[in-house]
N, C-alpha and C positions, 0 to 999 in steps of 0.2 A: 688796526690791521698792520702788520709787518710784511715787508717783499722781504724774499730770497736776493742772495749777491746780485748771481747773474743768469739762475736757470729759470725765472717764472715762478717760482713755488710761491707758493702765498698761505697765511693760518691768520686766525681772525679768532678772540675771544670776548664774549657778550656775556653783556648779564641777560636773565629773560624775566620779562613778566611771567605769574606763577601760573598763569592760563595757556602758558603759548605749547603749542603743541608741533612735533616736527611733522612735516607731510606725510601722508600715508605712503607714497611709492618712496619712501626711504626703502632699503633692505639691509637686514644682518652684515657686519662684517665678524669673521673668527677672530680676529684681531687687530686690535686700531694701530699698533704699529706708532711710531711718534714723528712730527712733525722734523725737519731740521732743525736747530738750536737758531732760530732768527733774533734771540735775543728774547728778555722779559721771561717772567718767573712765566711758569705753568706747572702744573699739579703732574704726579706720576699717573697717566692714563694705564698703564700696564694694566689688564684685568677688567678694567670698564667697559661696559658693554657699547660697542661701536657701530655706526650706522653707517651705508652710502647714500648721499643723497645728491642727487643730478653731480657727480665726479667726486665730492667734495666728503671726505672723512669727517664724521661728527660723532663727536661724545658733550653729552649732557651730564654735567657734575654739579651736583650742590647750586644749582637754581643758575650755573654758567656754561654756556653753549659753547664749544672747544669744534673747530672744522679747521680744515689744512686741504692745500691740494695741492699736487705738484704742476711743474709744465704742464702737463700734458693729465688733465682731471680724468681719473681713474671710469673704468666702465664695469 
């Protein structure tokens, strides 16, 4: 997991076991939008299909769980 400078933001990339499922009260987002640059490769999410779940942005790519949130986690 990487912090942000000085605002709270926070992203977090995991590998997942091939069973793990995200929670059901996840909801759609129209677009995941990208993390700040905290540093460390990441993949182009552009076009991926993005979730909310409890504030926190998540995209699911090739078996790796990709979430961000800023200060203040999105509602």
């Amino acid at each position: 997991m990487v912090g942000g400078d000085d605002d709270g933001s926070v992203r977090a990339d995991m590998a997942l076991a091939s069973d793990t499922r995200l929670p059901a009260a996840c909801t759609p987002l129209p677009q995941p939008g990208m993390p700040w640059d905290g540093g460390g490769p990441w993949p182009d999410l552009t076009g991926e299909q993005a979730l909310l779940c409890e504030g926190w942005v998540t995209v699911v790519v090739d078996g790796h769980l990709y979430t961000w949130t800023g200060p203040d986690p999105q509602a």
